[in-house]
MDTraj code that builds the backbone (N, CA, C; nanometers):
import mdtraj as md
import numpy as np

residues = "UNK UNK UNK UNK UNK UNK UNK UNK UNK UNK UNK UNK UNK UNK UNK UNK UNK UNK UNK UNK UNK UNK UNK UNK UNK UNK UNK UNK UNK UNK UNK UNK UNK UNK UNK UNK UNK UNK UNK UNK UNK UNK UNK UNK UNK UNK UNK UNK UNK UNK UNK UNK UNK UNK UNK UNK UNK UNK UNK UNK UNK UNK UNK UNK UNK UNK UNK UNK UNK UNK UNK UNK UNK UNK UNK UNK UNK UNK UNK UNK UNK UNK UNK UNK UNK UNK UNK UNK UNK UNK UNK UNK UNK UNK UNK UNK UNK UNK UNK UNK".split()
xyz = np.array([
    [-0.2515, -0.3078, -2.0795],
    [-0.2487, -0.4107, -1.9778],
    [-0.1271, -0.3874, -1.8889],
    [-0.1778, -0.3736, -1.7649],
    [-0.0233, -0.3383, -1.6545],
    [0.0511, -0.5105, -1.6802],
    [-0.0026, -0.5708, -1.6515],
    [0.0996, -0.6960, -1.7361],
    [0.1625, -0.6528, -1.7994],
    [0.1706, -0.6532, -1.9150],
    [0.2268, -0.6082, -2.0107],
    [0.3237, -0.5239, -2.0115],
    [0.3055, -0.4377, -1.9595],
    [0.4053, -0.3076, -1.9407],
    [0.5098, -0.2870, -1.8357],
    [0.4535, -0.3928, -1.7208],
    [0.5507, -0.3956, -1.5717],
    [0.5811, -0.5390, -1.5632],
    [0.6143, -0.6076, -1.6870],
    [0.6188, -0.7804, -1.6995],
    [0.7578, -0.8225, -1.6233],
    [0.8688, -0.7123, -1.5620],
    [0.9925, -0.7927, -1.5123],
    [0.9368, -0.7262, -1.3733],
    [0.8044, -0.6784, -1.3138],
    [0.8042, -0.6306, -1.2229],
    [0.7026, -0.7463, -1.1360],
    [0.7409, -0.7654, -0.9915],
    [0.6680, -0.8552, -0.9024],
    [0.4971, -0.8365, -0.8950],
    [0.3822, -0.9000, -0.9369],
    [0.2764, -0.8612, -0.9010],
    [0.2306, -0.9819, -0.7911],
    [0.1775, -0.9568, -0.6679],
    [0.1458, -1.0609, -0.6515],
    [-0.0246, -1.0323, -0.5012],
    [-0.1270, -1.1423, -0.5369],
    [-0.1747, -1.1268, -0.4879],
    [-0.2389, -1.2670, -0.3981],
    [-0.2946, -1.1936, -0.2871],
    [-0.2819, -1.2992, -0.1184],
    [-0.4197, -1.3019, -0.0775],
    [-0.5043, -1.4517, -0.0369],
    [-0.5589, -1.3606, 0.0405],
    [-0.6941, -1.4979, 0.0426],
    [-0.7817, -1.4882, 0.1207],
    [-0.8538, -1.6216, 0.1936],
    [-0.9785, -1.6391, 0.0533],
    [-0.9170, -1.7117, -0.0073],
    [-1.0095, -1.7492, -0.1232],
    [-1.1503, -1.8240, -0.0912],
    [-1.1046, -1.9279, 0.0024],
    [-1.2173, -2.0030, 0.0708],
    [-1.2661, -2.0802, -0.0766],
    [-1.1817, -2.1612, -0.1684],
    [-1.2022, -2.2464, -0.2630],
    [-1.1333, -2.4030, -0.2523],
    [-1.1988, -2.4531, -0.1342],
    [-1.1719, -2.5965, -0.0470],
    [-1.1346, -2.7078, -0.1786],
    [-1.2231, -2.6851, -0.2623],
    [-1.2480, -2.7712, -0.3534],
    [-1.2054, -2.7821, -0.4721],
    [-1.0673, -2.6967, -0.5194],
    [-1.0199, -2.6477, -0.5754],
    [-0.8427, -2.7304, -0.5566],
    [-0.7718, -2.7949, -0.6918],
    [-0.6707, -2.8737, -0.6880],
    [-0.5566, -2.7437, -0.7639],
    [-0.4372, -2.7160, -0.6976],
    [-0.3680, -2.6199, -0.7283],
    [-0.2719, -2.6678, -0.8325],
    [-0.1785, -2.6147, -0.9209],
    [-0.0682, -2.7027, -0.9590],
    [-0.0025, -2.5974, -1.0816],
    [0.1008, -2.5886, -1.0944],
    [0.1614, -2.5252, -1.1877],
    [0.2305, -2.6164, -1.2921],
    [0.2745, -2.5230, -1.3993],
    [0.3372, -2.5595, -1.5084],
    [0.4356, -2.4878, -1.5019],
    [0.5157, -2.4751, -1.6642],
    [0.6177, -2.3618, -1.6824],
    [0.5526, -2.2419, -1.7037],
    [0.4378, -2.2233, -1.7437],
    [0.3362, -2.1299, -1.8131],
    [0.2862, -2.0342, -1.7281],
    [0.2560, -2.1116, -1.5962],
    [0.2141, -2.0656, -1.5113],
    [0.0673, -2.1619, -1.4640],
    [-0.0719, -2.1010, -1.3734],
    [-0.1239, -2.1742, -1.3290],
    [-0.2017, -2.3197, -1.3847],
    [-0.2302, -2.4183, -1.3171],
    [-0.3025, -2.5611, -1.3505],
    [-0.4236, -2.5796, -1.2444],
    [-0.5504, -2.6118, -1.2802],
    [-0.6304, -2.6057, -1.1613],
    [-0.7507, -2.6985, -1.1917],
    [-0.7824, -2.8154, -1.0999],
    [-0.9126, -2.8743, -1.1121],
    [-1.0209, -2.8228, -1.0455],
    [-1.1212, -2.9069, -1.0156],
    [-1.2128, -2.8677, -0.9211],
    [-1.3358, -2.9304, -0.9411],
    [-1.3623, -3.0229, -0.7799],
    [-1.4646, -3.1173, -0.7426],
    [-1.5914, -3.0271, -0.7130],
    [-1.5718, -2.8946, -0.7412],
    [-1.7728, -2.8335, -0.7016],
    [-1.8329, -2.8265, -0.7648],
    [-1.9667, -2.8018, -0.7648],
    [-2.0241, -2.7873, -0.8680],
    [-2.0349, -2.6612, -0.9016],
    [-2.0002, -2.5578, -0.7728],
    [-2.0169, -2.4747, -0.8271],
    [-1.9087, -2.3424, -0.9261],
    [-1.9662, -2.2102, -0.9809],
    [-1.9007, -2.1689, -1.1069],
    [-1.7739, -2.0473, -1.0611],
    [-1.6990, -2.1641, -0.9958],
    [-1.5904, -2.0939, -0.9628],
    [-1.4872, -2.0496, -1.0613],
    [-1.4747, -2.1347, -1.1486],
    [-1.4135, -2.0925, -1.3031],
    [-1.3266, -1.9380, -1.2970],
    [-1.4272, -1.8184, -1.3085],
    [-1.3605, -1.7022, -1.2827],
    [-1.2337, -1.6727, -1.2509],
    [-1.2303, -1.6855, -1.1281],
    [-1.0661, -1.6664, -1.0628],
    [-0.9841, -1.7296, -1.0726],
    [-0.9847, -1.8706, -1.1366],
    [-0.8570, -1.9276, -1.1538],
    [-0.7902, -1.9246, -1.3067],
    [-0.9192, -1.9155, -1.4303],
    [-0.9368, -1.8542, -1.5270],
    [-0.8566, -1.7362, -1.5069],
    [-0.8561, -1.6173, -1.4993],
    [-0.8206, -1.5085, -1.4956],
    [-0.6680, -1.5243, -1.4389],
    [-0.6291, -1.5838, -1.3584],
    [-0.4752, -1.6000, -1.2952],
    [-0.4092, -1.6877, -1.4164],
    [-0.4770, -1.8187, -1.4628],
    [-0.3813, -1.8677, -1.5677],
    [-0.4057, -1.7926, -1.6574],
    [-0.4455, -1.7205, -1.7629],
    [-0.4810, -1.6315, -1.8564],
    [-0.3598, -1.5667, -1.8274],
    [-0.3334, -1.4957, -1.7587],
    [-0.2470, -1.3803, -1.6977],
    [-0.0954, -1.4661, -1.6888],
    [-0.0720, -1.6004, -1.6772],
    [0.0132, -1.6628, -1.6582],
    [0.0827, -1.6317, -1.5162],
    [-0.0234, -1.6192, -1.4212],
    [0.0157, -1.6335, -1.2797],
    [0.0136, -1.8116, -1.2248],
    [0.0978, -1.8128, -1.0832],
    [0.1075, -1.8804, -1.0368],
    [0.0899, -1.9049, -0.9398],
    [0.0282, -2.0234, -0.8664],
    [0.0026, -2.0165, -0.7311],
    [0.1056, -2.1041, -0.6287],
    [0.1086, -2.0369, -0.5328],
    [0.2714, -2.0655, -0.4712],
    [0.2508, -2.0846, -0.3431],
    [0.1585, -2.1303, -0.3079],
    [0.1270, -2.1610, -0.1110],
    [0.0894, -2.3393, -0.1461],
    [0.1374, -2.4086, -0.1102],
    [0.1070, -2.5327, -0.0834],
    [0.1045, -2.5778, 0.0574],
    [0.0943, -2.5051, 0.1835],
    [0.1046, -2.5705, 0.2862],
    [-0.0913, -2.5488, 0.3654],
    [-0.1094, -2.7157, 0.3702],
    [-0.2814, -2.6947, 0.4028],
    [-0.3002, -2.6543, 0.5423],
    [-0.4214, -2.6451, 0.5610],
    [-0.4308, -2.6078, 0.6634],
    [-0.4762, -2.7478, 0.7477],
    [-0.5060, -2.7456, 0.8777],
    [-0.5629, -2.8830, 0.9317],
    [-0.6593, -2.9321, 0.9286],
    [-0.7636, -2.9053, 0.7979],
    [-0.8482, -2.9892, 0.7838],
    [-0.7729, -3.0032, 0.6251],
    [-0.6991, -3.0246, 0.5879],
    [-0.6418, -3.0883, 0.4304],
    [-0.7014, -3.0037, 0.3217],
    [-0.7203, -2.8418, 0.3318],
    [-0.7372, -2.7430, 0.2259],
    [-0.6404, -2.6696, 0.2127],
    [-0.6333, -2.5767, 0.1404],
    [-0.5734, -2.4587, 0.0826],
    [-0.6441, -2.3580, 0.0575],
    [-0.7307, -2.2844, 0.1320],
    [-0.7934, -2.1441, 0.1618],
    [-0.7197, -2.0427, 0.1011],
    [-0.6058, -2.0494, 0.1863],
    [-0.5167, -1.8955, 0.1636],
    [-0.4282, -1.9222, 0.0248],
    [-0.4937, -1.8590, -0.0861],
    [-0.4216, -1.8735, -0.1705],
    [-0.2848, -1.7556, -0.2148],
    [-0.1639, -1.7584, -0.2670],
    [-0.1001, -1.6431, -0.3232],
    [-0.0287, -1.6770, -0.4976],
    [-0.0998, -1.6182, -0.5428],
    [-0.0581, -1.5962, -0.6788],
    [0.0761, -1.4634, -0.7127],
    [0.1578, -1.5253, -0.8075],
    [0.2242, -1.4557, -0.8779],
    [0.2391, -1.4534, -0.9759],
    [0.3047, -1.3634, -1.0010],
    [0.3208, -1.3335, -1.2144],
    [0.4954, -1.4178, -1.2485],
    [0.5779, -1.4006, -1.1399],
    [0.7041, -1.4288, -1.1398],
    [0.7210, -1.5820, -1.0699],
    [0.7325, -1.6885, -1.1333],
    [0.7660, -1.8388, -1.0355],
    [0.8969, -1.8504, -0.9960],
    [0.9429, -1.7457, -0.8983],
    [1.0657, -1.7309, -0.7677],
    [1.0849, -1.7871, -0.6866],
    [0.9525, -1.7243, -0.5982],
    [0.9111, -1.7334, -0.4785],
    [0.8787, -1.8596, -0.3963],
    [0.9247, -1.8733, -0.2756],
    [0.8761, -1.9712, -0.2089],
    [0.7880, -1.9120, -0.0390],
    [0.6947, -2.0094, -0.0353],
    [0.6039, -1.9981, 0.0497],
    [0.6574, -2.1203, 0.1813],
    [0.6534, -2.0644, 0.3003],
    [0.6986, -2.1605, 0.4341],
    [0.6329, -2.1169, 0.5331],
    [0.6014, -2.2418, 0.6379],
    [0.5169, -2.2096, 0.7428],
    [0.5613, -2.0910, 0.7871],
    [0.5103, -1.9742, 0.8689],
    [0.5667, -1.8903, 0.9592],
    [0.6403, -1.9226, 1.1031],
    [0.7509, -1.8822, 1.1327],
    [0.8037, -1.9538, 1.2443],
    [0.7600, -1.8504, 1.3777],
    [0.7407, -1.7540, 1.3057],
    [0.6812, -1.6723, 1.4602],
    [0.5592, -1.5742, 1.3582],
    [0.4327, -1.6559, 1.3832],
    [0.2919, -1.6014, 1.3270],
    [0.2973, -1.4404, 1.3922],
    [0.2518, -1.3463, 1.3216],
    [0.1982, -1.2404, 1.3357],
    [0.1042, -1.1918, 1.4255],
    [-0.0327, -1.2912, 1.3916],
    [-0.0987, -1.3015, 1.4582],
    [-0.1494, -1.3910, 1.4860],
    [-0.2391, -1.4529, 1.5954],
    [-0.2549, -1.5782, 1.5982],
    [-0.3213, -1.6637, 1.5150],
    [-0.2651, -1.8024, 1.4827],
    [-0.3289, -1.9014, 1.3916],
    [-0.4786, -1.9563, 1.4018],
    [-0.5091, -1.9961, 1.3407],
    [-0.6435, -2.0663, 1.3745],
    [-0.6207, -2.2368, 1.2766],
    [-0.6973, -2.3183, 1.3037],
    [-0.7030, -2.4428, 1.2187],
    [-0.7667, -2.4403, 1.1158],
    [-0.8439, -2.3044, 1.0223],
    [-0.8322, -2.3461, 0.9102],
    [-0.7048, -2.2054, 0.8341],
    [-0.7149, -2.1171, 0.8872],
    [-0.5500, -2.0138, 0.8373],
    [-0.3872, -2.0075, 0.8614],
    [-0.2851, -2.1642, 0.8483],
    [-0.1885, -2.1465, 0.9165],
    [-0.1097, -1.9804, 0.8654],
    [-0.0350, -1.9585, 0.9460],
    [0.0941, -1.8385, 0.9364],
    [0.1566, -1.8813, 0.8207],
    [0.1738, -1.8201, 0.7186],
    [0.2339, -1.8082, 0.6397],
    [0.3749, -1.7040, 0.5882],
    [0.4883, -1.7274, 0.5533],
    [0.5923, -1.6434, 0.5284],
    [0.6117, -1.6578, 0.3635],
    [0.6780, -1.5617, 0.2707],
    [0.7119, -1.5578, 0.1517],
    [0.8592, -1.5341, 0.1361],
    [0.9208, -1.6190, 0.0979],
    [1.0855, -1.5974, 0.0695],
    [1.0863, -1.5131, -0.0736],
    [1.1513, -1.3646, -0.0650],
    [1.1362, -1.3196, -0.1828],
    [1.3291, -1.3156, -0.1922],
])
top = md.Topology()
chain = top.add_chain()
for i, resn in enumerate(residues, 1):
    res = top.add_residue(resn, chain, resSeq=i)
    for name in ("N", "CA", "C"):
        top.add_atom(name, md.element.get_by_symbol(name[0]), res)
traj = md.Trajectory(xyz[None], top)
């Protein structure tokens, strides 16, 4: 397991989950997660707490979701709006920055 073997090393992964319905939340352990769908999204958030990742973007977008999710293995990191976006925003993807 690369876990295992690269455990003081940063893993971290980003990226438009598109799981609206989905309640984020950490522990010391690492991830915590509800969820109002019906459907069997289980998988991926399963697999991140298993792994004792964490999810570290709390800022929604303007309709009151969290799309863009970023998980880590290490709870460091902080997530902040972007002050000068990359590329341009849209109302459901704000700019996002990672303080490492």
């Amino acid at each position: 397991n690369l876990l295992s073997i690269y455990s003081d090393h940063l893993f971290i992964f980003c990226g438009d989950f598109n799981l609206p319905n989905v309640s984020w939340s950490n522990d010391n352990h690492g991830l915590i997660y509800s969820s109002t769908s019906g459907y069997p999204i289980n998988c991926l958030p399963e697999t991140f707490a298993a792994n004792n990742f964490f999810q570290i973007n709390d800022i929604f977008n303007k309709s009151g979701s969290l799309l863009d999710l970023i998980f880590v293995n290490l709870n460091q990191y902080k997530v902040k709006a972007a002050l000068v976006p990359v590329v341009p925003e849209d109302r459901y993807h704000p700019a996002l920055s990672i303080d490492f």
